[in-house]
C-alpha positions in Angstrom: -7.9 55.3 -34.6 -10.0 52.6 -33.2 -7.6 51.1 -30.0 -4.2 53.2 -30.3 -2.6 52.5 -27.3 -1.0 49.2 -27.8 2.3 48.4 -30.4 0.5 49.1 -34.2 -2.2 51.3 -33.5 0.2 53.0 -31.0 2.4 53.1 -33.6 0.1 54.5 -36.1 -1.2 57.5 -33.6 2.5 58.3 -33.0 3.2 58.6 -37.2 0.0 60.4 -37.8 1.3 63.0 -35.1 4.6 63.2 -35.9 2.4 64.3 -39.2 0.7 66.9 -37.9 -2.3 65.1 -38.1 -5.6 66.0 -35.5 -6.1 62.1 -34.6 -9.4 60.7 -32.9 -8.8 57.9 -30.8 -11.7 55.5 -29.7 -10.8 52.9 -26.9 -11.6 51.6 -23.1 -9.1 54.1 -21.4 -6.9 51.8 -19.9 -3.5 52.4 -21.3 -2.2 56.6 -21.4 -2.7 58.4 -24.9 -0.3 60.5 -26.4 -0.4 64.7 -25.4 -2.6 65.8 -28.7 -5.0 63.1 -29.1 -8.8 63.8 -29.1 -9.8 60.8 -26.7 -13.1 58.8 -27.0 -14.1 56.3 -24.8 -16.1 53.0 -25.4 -15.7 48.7 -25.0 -16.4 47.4 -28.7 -17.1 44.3 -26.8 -20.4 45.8 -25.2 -23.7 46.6 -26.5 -23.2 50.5 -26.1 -19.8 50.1 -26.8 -19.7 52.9 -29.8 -21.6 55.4 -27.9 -19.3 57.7 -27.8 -18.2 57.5 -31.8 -21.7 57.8 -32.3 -22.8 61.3 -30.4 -18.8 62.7 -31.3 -18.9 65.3 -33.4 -17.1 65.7 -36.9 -15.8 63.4 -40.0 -12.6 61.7 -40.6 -10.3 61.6 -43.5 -9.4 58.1 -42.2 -10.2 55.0 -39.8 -7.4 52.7 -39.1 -8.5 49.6 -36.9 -6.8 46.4 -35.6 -8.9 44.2 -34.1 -8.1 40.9 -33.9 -11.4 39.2 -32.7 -15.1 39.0 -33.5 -15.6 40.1 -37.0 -19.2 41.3 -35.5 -17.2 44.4 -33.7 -15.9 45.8 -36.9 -18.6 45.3 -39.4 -20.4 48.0 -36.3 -18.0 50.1 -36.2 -17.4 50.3 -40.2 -21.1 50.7 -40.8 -21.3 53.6 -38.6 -18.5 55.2 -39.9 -19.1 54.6 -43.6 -21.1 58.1 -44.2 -18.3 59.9 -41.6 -15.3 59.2 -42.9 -13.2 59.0 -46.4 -11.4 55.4 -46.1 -11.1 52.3 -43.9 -7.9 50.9 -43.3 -7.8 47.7 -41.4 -4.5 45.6 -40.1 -5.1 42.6 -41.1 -3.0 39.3 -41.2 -1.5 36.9 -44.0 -3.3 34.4 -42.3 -6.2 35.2 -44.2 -4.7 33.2 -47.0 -5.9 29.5 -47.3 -3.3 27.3 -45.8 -0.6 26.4 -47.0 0.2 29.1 -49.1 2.4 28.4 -51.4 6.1 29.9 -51.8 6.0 33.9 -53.9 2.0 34.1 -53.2 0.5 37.4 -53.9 -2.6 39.1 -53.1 -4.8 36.8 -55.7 -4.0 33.8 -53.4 -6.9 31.8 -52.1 -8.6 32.5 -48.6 -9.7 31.2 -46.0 -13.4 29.6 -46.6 -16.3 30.5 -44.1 -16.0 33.5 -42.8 -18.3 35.8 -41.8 -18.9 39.6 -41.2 -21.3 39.3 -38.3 -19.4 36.4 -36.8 -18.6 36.1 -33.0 -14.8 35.3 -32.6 -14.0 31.3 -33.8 -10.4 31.4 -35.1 -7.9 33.7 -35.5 -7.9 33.6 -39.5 -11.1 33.6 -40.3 -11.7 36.3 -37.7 -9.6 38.4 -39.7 -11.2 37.6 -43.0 -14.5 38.6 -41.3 -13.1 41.5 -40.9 -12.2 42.5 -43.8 -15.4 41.1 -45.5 -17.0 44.0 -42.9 -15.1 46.7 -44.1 -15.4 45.7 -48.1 -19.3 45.7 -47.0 -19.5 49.2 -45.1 -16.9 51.1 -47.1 -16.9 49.4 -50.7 -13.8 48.2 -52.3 -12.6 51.5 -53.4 -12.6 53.5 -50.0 -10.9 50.4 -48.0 -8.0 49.2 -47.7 -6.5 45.7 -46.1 -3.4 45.5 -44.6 -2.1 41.5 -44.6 0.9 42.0 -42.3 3.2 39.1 -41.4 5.8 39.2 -39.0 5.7 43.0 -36.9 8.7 43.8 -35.2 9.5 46.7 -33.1 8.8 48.9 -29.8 5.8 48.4 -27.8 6.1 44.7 -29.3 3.2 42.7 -26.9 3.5 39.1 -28.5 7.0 38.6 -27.2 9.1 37.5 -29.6 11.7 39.9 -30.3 11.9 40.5 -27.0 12.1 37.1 -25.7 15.5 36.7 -27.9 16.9 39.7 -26.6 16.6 39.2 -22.6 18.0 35.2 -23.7 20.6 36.8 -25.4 21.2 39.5 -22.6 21.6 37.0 -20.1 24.3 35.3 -22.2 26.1 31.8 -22.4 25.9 29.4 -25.5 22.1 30.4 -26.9 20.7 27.6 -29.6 20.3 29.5 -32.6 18.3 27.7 -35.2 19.7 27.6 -38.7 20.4 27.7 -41.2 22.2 31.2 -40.2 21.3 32.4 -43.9 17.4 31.6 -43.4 15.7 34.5 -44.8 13.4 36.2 -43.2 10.1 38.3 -43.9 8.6 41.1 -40.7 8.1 44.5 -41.0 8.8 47.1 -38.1 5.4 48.5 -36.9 6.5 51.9 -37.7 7.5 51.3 -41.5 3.9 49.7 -41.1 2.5 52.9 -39.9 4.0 54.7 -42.1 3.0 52.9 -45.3 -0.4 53.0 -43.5 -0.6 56.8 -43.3 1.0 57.2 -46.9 -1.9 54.6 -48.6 -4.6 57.2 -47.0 -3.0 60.1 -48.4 -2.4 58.5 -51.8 -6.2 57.4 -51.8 -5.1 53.6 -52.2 -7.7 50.3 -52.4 -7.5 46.9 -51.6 -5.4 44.3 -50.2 -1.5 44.2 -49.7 1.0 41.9 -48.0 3.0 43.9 -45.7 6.3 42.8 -44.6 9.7 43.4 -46.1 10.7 42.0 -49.5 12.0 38.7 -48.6 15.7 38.3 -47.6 15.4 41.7 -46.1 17.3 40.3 -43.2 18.3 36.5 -42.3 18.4 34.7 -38.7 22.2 35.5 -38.7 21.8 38.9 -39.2 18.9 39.3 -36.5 20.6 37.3 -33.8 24.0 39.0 -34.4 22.0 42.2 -33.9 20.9 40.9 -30.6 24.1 40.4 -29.6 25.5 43.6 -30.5 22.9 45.8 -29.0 22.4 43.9 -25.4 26.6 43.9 -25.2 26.3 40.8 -23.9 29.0 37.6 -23.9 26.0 34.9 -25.7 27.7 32.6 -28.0 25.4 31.6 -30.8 25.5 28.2 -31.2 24.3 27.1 -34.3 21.9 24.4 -34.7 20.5 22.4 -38.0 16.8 22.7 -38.4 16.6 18.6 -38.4 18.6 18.6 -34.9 15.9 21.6 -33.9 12.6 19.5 -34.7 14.4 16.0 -33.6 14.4 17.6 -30.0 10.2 18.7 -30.1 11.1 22.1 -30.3 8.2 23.7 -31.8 8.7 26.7 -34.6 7.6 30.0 -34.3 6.7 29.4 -30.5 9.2 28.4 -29.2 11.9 30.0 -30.9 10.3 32.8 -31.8 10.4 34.4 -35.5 12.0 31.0 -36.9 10.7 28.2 -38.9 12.3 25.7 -41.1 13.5 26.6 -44.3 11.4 24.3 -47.1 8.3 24.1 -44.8 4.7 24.8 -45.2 5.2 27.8 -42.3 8.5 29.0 -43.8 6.8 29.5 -47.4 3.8 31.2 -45.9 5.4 32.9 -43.4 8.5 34.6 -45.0 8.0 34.3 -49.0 5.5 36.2 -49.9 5.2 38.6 -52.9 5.4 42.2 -51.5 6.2 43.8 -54.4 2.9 45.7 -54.1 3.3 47.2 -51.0 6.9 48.1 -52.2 5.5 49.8 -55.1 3.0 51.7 -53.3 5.8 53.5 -51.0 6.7 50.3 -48.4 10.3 51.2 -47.2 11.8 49.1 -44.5 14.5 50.2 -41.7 17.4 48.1 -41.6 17.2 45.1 -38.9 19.8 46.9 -36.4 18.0 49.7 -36.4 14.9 47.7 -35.3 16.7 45.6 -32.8 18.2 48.1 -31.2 15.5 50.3 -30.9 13.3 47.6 -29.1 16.2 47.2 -26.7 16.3 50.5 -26.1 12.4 50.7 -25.2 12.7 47.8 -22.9 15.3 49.1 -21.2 12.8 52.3 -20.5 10.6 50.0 -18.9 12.7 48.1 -16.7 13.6 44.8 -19.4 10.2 42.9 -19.4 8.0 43.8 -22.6 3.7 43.7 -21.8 2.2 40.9 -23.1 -1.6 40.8 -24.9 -4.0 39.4 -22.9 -4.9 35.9 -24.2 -1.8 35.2 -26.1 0.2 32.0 -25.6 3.8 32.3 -24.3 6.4 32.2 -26.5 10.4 31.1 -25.8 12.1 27.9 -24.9 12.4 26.5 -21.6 16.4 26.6 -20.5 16.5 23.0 -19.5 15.7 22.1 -23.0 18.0 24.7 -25.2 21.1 23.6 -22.2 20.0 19.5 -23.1 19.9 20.0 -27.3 23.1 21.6 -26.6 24.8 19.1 -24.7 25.7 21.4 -21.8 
C-alpha cells in the first residue's frame, strides 16, 4: 500500500487485515499505522523518496496506490515495482472522463486529452489520467487495474462533505435541503471500495471500472433523513427547488456538498454512470444508514470535527446565506 493512513488507503490496509493479509505500507510516517503492518518510510515527492521500497526486501501479490498529484510520482513507483509485484491497482477518479460525460457512460467513454505519465502535477483530471497511463506503461494492461471512483463516503472521510451535513444537521433548526428530495444519487463507501479492491486482486481482474453504487442506490431524501436520525437532532429539512438553490449563487457540490442539479452536466457525470461492471465483478454496496451512521459514530471518537486534506478547498454553506434563502 503506497500511503495507507488516510480514508481509502486506510481503508484498504484495514480490509486487507481484517483478511489476514501480511500488508506493506510505504508513506512519510506522519499519521499512526495499524498493529500488523510492515512500515516503510519514504516522501514520493523527493528525489530519494522510494529508497526505502527499493532496498526492502520481498515481492508483492499486490500494489494499491492513491495518489492524486504528479503523474511523475506514480509512473516511479510503478516502474520499480513492475518486476516485484503481481498487479497494480490504482484509485483513480471519473474525472478522467472527457467533460461532460454524458448520462449512462461506461468505461469506453472519451478521456481527458493531454495527459502525461511523467507529468508534474497541472490539474486534477489529467493528473489522474497520467496516472493511470503510468501504470498501463509499467505493469501492462493485464496486470493493472483502474479504479474510477465517484463520490466516496464513509469514516476517516478528509474532503468534508459528509461530515459537513452531519455537524449542520447536529446543530439543528430549519437546514436548506436541496431537491428534489428524490434526486438520485451515485457514492460508494470507502470500505465497499476496499473491498471490491481486494476481491479484483484475488480474482486476477484488468482494466478500468467505475466505482460507485448503481445509480439510485440512495436519494438526497434518504441521505439527509439519515443525518437526522443518527445525530438525534431537532433539524427540520426544509426543502428547496434546485432553480430557488442556483437563483441564490449557491454553488453545487461545494457548497452543499454531495448535491447537484438534477438534468445538469455535473449531475449526469457525477451520479449516472454505468456501473454495471464493477457490480458484476463483486461491487456490493452497504445501505446509506449504515454509512451515515457509521461516519457519525467515528466523529464522535474524535471529538465531532473530521481532518481535512491538505490543499483542499472548503466545502459547506455559510449560515447567513442558507438562514437568507430561507427567509428566516
Amino acid at each position: 500500500m503506497l500511503g495507507g493512513t488516510e480514508f481509502a488507503g486506510r481503508a484498504v490496509v484495514e480490509a486487507a487485515l481484517g483478511r489476514g493479509w501480511e500488508v506493506t505500507v510505504l508513506n512519510r510516517g506522519l499519521h499512526q499505522l495499524p498493529d500488523g503492518v510492515r512500515a516503510l518510510r519514504g516522501d514520493r515527492t523527493a528525489p530519494d523518496g522510494l529508497a526505502a521500497l527499493a532496498e526492502a526486501d520481498g515481492d508483492w501479490d499486490v500494489v494499491v496506490d492513491t495518489w492524486s498529484a504528479a503523474p511523475r510520482a506514480v509512473h516511479e513507483s510503478a516502474r520499480l515495482l513492475r518486476g516485484r509485484a503481481g498487479r497494480y491497482v490504482y484509485v483513480s477518479s471519473c474525472s478522467v472522463y472527457a467533460w461532460p460525460s454524458p448520462a449512462g457512460y461506461d468505461e469506453s467513454a472519451p478521456l481527458v486529452e493531454g495527459a502525461e505519465p511523467d507529468a508534474e502535477a497541472t490539474d486534477y483530471a489529467r493528473d489522474k489520467r497520467g496516472a493511470e497511463i503510468a501504470v498501463v506503461d509499467a505493469f501492462g494492461t493485464e496486470r493493472s487495474v483502474l479504479v474510477r471512483a465517484g463520490l466516496i463516503l464513509g469514516p476517516y472521510e478528509n474532503i468534508g462533505r459528509l461530515p459537513w451535513w452531519l455537524g449542520r444537521i447536529a446543530r439543528g433548526g430549519p437546514v436548506l435541503a436541496p431537491g428534489p428530495r428524490e434526486l438520485p444519487l451515485q457514492y460508494v463507501d470507502v470500505r465497499d471500495m476496499a473491498e471490491w479492491i481486494l476481491g479484483a486482486a484475488e480474482r486476477e481482474l484488468s482494466g478500468p471500472y467505475n466505482l460507485v453504487s448503481p445509480q439510485g442506490h440512495a436519494t438526497m431524501g434518504a441521505l439527509l433523513d439519515a443525518c437526522v436520525d443518527v445525530t438525534g437532532s431537532h433539524a427540520e429539512l426544509r426543502w428547496v427547488d434546485p432553480e430557488v438553490v442556483l437563483d441564490a449563487g449557491i454553488a453545487p457540490w461545494t457548497q452543499l456538498p454531495v448535491w447537484v442539479p438534477v438534468g445538469s452536466d455535473m449531475h449526469d457525470s457525477l451520479h449516472s454512470g454505468d456501473v454495471s461492471r464493477a457490480v458484476e465483478t463483486g461491487l456490493t454496496c452497504r445501505p446509506v444508514e449504515e454509512t451515515v451512521a457509521d461516519t457519525w459514530a467515528w466523529l464522535q471518537g474524535i471529538g465531532g470535527t473530521a481532518p481535512v486534506r491538505a490543499g483542499r478547498p472548503p466545502v459547506g454553506l455559510d449560515p447567513v446565506v442558507e438562514a437568507k434563502v430561507l427567509g428566516l
